[in-house]
C-alpha positions as CSV (number, residue, x, y, z in Angstrom):
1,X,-10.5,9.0,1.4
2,X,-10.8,11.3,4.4
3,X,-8.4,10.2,7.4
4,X,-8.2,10.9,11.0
5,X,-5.2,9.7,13.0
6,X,-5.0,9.1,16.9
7,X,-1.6,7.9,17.6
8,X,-0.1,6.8,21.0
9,X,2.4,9.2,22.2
10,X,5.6,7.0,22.3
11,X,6.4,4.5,18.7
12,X,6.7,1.0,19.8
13,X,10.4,-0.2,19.0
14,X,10.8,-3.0,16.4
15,X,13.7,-5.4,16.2
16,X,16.3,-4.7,13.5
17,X,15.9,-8.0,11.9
18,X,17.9,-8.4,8.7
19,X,15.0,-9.9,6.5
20,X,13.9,-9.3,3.2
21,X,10.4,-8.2,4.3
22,X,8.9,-6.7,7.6
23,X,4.9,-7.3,6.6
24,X,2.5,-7.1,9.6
25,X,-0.4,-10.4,9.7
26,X,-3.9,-8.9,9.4
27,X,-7.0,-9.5,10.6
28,X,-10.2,-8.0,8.3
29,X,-13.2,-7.4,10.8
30,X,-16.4,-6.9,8.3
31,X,-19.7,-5.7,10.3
32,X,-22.4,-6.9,7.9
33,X,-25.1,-5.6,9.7
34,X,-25.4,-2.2,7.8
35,X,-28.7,-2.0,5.7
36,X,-26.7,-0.9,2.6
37,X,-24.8,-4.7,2.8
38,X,-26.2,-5.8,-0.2
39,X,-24.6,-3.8,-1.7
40,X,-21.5,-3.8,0.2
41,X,-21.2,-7.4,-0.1
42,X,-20.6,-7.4,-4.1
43,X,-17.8,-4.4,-4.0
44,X,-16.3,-5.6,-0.9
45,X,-15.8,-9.5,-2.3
46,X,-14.7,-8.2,-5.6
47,X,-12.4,-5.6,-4.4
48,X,-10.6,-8.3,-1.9
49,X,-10.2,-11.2,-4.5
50,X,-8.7,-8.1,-6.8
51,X,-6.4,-7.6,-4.3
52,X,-5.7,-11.6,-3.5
53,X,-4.8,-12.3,-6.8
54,X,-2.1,-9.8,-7.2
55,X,-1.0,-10.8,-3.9
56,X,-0.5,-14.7,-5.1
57,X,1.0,-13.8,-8.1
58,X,3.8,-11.3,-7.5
59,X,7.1,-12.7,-7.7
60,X,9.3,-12.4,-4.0
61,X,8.7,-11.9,-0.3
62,X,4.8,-12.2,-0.1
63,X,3.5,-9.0,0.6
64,X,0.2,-10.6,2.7
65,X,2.0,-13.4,4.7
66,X,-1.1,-14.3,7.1
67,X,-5.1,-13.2,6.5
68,X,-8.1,-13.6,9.0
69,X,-11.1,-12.3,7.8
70,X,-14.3,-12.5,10.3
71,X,-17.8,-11.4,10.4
72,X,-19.7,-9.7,12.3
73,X,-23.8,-9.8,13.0
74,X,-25.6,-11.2,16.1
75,X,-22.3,-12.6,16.9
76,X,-18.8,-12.9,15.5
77,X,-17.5,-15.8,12.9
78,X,-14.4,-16.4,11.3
79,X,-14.8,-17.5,7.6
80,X,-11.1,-17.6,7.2
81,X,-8.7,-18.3,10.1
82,X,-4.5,-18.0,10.0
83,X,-3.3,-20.9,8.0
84,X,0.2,-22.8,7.7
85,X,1.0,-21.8,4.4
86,X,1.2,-17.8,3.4
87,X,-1.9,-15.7,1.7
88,X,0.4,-16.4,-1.4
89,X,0.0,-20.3,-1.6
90,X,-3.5,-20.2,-0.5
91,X,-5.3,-18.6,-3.1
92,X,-7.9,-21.7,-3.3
93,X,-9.0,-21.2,0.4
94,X,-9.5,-18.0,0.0
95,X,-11.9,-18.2,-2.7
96,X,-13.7,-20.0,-0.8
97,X,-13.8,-18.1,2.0
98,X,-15.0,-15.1,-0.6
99,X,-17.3,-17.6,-1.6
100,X,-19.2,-17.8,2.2
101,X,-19.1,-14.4,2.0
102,X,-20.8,-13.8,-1.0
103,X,-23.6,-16.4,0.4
104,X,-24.6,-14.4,3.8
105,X,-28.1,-12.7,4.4
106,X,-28.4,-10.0,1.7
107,X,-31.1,-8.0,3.6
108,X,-28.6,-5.7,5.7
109,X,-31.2,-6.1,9.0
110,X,-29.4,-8.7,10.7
111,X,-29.1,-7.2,14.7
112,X,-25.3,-6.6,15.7
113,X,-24.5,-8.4,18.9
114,X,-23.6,-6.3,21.8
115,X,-19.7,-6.3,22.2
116,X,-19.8,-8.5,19.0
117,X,-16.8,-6.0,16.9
118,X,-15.0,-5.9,20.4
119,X,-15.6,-9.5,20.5
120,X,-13.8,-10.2,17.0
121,X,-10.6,-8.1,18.2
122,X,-10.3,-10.0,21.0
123,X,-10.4,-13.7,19.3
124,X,-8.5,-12.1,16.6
125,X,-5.2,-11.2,19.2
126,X,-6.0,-15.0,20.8
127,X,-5.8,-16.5,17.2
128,X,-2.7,-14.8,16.2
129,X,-1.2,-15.4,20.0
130,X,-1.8,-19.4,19.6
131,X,-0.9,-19.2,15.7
132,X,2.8,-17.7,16.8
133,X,3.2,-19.8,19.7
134,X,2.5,-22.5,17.2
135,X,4.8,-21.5,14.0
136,X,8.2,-21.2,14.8
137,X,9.1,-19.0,12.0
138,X,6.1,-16.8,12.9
139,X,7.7,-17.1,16.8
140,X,11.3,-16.1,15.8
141,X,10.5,-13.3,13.9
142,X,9.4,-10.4,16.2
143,X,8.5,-7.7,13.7
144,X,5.5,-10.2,12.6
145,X,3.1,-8.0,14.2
146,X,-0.7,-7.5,13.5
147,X,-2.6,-5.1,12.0
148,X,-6.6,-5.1,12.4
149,X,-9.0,-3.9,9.9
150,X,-12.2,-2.9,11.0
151,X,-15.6,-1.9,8.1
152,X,-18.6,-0.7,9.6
153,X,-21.5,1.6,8.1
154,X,-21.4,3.0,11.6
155,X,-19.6,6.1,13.1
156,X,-15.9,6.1,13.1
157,X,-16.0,8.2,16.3
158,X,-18.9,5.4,18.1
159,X,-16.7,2.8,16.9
160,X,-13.5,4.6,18.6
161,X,-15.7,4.9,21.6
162,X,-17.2,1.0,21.9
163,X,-13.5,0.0,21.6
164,X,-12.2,2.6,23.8
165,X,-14.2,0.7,26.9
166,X,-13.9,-3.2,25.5
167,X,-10.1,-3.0,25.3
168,X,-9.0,-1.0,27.9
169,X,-8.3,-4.0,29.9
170,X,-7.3,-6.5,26.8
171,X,-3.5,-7.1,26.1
172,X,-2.8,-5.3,23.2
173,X,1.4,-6.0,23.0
174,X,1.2,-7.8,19.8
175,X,-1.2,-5.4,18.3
176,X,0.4,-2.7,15.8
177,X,-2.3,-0.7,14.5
178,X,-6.1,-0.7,14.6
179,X,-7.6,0.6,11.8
180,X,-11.7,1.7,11.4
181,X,-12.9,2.1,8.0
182,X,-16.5,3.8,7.8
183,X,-18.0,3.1,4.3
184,X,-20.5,5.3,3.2
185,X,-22.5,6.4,0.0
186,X,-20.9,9.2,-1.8
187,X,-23.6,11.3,-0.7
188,X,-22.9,11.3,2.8
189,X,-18.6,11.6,2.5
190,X,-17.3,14.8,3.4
191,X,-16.6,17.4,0.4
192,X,-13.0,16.2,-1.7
193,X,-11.4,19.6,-0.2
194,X,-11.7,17.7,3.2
195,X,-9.4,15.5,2.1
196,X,-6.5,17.4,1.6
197,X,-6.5,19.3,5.3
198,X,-4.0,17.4,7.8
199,X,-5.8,15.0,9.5
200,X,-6.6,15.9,13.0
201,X,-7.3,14.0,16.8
202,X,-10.1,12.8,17.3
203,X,-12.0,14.4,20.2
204,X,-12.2,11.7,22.9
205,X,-9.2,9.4,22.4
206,X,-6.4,10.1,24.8
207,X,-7.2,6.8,26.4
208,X,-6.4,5.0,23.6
209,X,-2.9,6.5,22.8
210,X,-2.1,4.7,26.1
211,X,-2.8,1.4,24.7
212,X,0.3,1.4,22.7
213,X,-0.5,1.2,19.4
214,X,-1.8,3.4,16.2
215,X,-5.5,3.8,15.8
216,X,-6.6,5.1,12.3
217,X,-10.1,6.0,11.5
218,X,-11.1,6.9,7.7
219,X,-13.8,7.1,5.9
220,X,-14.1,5.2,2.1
221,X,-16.7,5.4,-0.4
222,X,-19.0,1.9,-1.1
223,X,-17.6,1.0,-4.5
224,X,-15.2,-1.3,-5.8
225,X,-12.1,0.9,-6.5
226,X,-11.8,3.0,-3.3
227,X,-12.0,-0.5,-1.6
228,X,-9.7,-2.0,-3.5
229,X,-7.1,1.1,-3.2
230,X,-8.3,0.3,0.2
231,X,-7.2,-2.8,0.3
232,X,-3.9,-2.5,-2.2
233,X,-2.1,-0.4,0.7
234,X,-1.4,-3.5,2.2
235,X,1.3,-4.3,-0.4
236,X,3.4,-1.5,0.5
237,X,6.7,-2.4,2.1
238,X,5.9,-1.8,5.9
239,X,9.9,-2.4,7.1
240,X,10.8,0.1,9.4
241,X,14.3,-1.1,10.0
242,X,16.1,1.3,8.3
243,X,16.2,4.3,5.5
244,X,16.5,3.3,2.1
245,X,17.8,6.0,0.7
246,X,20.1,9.1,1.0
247,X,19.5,12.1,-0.6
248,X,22.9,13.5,-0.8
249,X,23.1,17.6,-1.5
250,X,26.2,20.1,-2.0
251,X,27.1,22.5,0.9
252,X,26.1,25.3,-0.7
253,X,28.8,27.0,1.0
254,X,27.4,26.5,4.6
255,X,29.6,25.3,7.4
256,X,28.8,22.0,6.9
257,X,31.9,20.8,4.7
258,X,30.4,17.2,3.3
259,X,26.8,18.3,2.2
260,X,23.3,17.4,3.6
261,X,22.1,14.1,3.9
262,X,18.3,13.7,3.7
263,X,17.2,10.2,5.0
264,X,13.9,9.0,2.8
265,X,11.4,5.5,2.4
266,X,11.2,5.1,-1.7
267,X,7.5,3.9,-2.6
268,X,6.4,1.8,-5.5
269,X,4.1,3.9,-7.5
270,X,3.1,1.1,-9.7
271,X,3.3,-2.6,-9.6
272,X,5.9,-3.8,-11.8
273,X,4.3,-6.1,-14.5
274,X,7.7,-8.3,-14.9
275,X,7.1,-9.7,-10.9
276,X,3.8,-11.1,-13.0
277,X,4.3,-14.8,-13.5
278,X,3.8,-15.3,-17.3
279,X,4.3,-11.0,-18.1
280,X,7.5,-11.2,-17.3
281,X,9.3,-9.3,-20.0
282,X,13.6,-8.6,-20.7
283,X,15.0,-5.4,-18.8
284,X,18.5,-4.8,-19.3
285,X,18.2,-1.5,-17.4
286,X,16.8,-3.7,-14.0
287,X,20.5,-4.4,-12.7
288,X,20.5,0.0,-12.7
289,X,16.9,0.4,-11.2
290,X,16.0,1.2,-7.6
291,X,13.6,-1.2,-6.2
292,X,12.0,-0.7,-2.8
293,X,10.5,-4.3,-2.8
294,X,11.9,-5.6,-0.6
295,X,14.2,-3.1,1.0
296,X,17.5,-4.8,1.4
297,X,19.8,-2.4,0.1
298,X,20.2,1.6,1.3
299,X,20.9,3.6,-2.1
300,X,22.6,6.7,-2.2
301,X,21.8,9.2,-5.1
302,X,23.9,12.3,-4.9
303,X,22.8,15.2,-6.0
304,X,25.0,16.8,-9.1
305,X,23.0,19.1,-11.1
306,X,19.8,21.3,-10.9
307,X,17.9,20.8,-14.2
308,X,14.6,23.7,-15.2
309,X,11.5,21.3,-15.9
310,X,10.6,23.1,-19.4
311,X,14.3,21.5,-20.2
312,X,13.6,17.6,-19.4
313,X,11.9,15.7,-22.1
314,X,9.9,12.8,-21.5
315,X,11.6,10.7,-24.2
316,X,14.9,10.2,-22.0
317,X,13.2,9.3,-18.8
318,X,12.7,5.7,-18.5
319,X,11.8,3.2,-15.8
320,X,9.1,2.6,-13.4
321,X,8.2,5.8,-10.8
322,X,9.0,5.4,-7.2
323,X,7.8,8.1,-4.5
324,X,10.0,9.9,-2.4
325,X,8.9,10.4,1.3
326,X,11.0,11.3,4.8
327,X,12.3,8.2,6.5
328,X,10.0,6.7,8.9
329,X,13.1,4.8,10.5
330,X,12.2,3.5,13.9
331,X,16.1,3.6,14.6
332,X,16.8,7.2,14.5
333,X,16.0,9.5,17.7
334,X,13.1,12.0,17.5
335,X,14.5,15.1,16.9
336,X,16.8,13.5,13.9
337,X,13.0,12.6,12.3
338,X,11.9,15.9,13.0
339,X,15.0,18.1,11.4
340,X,14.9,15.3,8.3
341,X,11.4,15.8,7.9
342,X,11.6,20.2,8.3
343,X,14.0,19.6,6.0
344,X,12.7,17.4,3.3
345,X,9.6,19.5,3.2
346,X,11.7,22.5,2.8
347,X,13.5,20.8,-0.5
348,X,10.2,19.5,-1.8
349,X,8.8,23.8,-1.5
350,X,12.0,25.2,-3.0
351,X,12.6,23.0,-5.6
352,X,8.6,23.7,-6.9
353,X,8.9,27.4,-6.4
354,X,12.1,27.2,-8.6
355,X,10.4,25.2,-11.4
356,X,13.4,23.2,-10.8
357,X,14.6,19.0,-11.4
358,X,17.0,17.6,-9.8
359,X,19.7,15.4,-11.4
360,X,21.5,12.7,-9.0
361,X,24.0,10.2,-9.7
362,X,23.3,6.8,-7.5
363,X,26.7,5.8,-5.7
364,X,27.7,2.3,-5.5
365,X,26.8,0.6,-2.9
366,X,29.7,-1.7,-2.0
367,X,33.7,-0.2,-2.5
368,X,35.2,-2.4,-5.5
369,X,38.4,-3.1,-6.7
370,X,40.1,-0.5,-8.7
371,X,40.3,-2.5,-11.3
372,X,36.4,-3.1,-12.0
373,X,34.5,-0.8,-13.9
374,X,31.3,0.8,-12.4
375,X,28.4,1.0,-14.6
376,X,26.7,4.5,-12.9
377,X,23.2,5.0,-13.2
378,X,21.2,8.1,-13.1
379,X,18.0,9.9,-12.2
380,X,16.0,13.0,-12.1
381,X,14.0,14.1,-9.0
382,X,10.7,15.5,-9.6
383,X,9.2,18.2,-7.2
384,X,4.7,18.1,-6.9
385,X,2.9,20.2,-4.7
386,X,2.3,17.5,-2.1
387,X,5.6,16.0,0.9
388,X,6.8,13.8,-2.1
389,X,9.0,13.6,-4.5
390,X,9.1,11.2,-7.9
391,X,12.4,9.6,-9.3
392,X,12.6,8.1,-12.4
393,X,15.7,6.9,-14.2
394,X,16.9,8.7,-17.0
395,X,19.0,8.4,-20.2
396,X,22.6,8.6,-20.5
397,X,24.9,9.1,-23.2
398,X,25.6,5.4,-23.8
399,X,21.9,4.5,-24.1
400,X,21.1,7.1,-26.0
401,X,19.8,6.4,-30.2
402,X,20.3,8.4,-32.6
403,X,16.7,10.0,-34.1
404,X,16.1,12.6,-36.3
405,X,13.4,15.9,-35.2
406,X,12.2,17.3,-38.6
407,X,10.9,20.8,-38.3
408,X,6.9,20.8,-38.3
409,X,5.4,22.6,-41.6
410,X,3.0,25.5,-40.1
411,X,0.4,25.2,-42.9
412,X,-1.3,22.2,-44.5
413,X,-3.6,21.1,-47.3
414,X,-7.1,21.7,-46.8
415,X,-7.4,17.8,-48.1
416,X,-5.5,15.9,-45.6
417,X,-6.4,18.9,-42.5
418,X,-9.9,18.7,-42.6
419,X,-10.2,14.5,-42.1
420,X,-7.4,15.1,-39.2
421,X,-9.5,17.6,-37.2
422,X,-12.8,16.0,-37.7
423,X,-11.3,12.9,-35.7
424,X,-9.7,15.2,-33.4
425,X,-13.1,16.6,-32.8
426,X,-14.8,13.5,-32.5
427,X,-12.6,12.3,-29.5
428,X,-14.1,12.8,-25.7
429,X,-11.2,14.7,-24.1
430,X,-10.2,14.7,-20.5
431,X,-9.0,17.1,-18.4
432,X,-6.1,14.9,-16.5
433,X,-5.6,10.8,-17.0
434,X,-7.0,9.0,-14.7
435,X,-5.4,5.6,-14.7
436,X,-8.0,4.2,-12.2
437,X,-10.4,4.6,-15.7
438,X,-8.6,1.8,-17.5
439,X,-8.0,-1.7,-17.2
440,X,-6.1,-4.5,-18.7
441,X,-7.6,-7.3,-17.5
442,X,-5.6,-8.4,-15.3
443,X,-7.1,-9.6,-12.3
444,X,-9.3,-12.1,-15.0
445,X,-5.8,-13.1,-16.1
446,X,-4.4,-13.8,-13.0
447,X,-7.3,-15.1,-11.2
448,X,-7.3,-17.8,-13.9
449,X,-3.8,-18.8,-13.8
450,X,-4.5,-19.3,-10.0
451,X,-7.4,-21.5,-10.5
452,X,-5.6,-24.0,-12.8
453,X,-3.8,-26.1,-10.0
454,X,-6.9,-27.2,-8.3
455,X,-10.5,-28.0,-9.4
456,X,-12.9,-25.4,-8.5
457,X,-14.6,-25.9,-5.3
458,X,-18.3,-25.4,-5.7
459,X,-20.4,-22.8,-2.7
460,X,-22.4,-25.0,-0.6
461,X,-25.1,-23.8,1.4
462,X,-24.5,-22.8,4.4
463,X,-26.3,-25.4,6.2
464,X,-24.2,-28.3,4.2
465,X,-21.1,-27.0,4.4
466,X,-18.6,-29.2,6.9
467,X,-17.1,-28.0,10.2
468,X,-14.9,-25.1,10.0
469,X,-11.4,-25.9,11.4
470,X,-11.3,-29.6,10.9
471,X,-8.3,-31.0,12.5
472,X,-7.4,-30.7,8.3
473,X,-6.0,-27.5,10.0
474,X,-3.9,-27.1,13.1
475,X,-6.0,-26.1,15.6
476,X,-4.3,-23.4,17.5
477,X,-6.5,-21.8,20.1
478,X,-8.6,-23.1,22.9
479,X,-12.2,-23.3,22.6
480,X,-12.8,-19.9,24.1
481,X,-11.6,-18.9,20.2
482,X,-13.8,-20.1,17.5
483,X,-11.4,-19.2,15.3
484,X,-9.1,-22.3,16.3
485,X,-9.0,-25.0,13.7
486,X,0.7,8.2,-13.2
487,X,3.0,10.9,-14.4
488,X,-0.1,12.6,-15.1
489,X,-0.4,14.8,-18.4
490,X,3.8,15.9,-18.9
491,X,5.3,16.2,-14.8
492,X,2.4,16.3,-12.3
493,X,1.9,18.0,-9.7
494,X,-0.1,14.7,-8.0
495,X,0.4,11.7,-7.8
């Protein structure tokens, strides 16, 4: 995925609000104009109920609170509007909404409106405007900003332009981030060494910097995954409260008597499959683990040991992944961001030119009685050749088993060898593991444990189908808004 960035020139402030999560409402803008939307269409609706499903069935804080997802041709439509209950009880209305969207014009010639995209952001921001004044809960919690999604066939930088003029005069407080996804064939994406070069201004936008918000313009390939990756940022944690965790190194002798501090964001690598209802499974070790979902809790893992990587093996490293990354902590001034960051980049460089791991022990996080006991736990710190850095949890001498290593014989029979390297030899080998190659099943699983509650609601045409926002719904906006009613291969160097 190839990203350009325009980002206004001083961070909007959020409230420190002590609440489990901090996820943004989002709005999904589709332009189905494109003459490739037949295809489109399929990868797009599969990729988004992929998503949905692991949205509705992860245990804690939903991750997508409030969805809007509207259209875009010779005018703009809302198939799915802000609803009372959360993305995570509402799994049945969005298949149908996935449903209308499967059922539009296949033959990608329909004419795009003038001003229709422009259009949609500006009855998204009314929507969400009457939704909040409308929901208490959504009202009294201030960091419950939006985030906009826009997918278009057309040029990222035209699209940049068109809103540039539309929404120079439209209040954009409670907007967060705008975000333009082009989707094109692979043929026409920019070589993969693109990707990896910082992502740089786009020629043009200064005015929108002033608007007050992020605007983020990428470019994704038209099949299922990359939308779907797409689509699964969304259940990062998005809090920007506070750090969650110190990085805590020796003085090394400098002047500075108590160490360094590096303030970082942890990042779920993987989803955990125990916040799976029904693949929920016993882990004693969980009471030990970080966990950045949700970020309630500021962990402290001090640095005790340097460790060479040839010396760590796999078999005492446990646990699921997280990703190490500077803090992106709205709270602390710019040039504390700056110096953490300097410096956390500087770690992440010395620590791979060194070949080095690092072992920390996690501190506890609340002063107990001397009397009680603390259980320590403790991880390794993996360098890669990218800003991050990968913790995982490893062994200690209480948890460890005894096993026996017995030495491996150097020659073999000719009798069992020859059956052994003819199986080898018949296996297709790859280079790295790809995990985005495999899968379990388990959006079928979960997407049927979703459906068993209700009965499943048949498409209609289009023509037959009722009224959208039936006073069923609350109708919150005036009729100017029709939206109303993988440790790769040993330690990798990517992740």
């Amino acid at each position: 995925m190839n990203s350009r960035k325009v980002t206004s020139e001083t961070r909007r402030g959020f409230p420190a609000t002590k609440t489990h999560s901090q996820q943004p409402s989002r709005i999904l803008i589709v332009d189905v104009t494109s003459p490739s939307w037949t295809n489109t269409c399929s990868v797009l609706s599969e990729a988004l109920e992929n998503v949905l499903c692991l949205a509705c069935s992860l245990a804690g804080p939903c991750r997508i609170p409030l969805l809007s997802l509207y259209v875009v041709q010779n005018h703009q439509e809302c198939l799915l509007p802000f609803m009372v209950h959360q993305v995570k009880e509402s799994f049945a209305r969005v298949q149908s909404c996935l449903s209308e969207l499967r059922s539009l014009p296949r033959e990608g010639c329909l004419p795009r409106g003038v001003n229709a995209v422009a259009q949609a952001v500006q009855d998204g921001l009314q929507q969400f405007k009457q939704y909040s004044r409308h929901t208490a809960a959504l009202a009294l919690t201030l960091w419950y900003l939006l985030q906009i999604t826009i997918l278009t066939s057309e040029s990222g930088k035209e699209m940049v332009k068109q809103l540039e003029k539309k929404l120079k005069d439209v209040d954009l407080v409670s907007l967060r981030r705008l975000q333009i996804i082009e989707v094109l064939k692979r043929e026409f994406l920019e070589p993969e060494g693109a990707e990896q070069s910082a992502p740089a201004e786009e020629p043009g936008c200064d005015d929108i910097a002033i608007l007050g918000m992020d605007m983020d313009v990428q470019t994704v390939e038209d099949n299922v995954i990359s939308l779907e990756m797409l689509f699964k940022a969304w259940l990062h944690d998005y809090g920007t409260d506070r750090e969650q965790l110190h990085l805590l190194l020796p003085s090394g002798g400098l002047q500075n008597p108590p160490g360094l501090c590096l303030k970082c964001d942890l990042q779920e690598r993987l989803l955990d499959p125990a916040l799976f209802d029904g693949m929920r499974t016993a882990d004693l070790s969980s009471s030990c683990q970080l966990a950045s979902w949700p970020a309630t809790a500021l962990y402290k893992l001090r640095v005790v040991k340097a460790l060479k990587a040839e010396g760590v093996c796999e078999s005492v490293v446990y646990g699921l992944p997280f990703i190490i990354k500077p803090t992106s902590c709205w709270q602390l001034d710019w040039d504390e961001l700056e110096t953490n960051q300097h410096s956390f980049h500087a770690l992440c460089y010395s620590l791979l030119k060194r070949n080095w791991m690092l072992l920390a022990k996690c501190e506890p996080q609340n002063t107990s009685p001397s009397w009680n006991i603390m259980v320590h736990s403790y991880y390794i710190i993996i360098p890669s050749d990218s800003a991050t850095l990968l913790v995982k949890a490893v062994a200690v001498r209480e948890l460890l088993l005894p096993s026996t290593f017995p030495a491996l014989l150097t020659e073999h029979p000719e009798r069992v060898c020859g059956p052994i390297e003819s199986a080898l030899n018949s296996l297709e080998v790859e280079v790295t593991y790809n995990p985005l190659h495999l899968r379990n099943n388990l959006y079928k699983y979960l997407k049927n444990v979703l459906r068993r509650p209700v009965q499943r609601q048949q498409a209609q045409p289009r023509e037959q189908r009722p009224e959208r926002h039936q006073p069923k719904q609350v109708c919150l906006s005036s009729s100017a808004s029709p939206a109303c009613p993988a440790l790769l291969a040993r330690f990798p160097h990517k992740w």
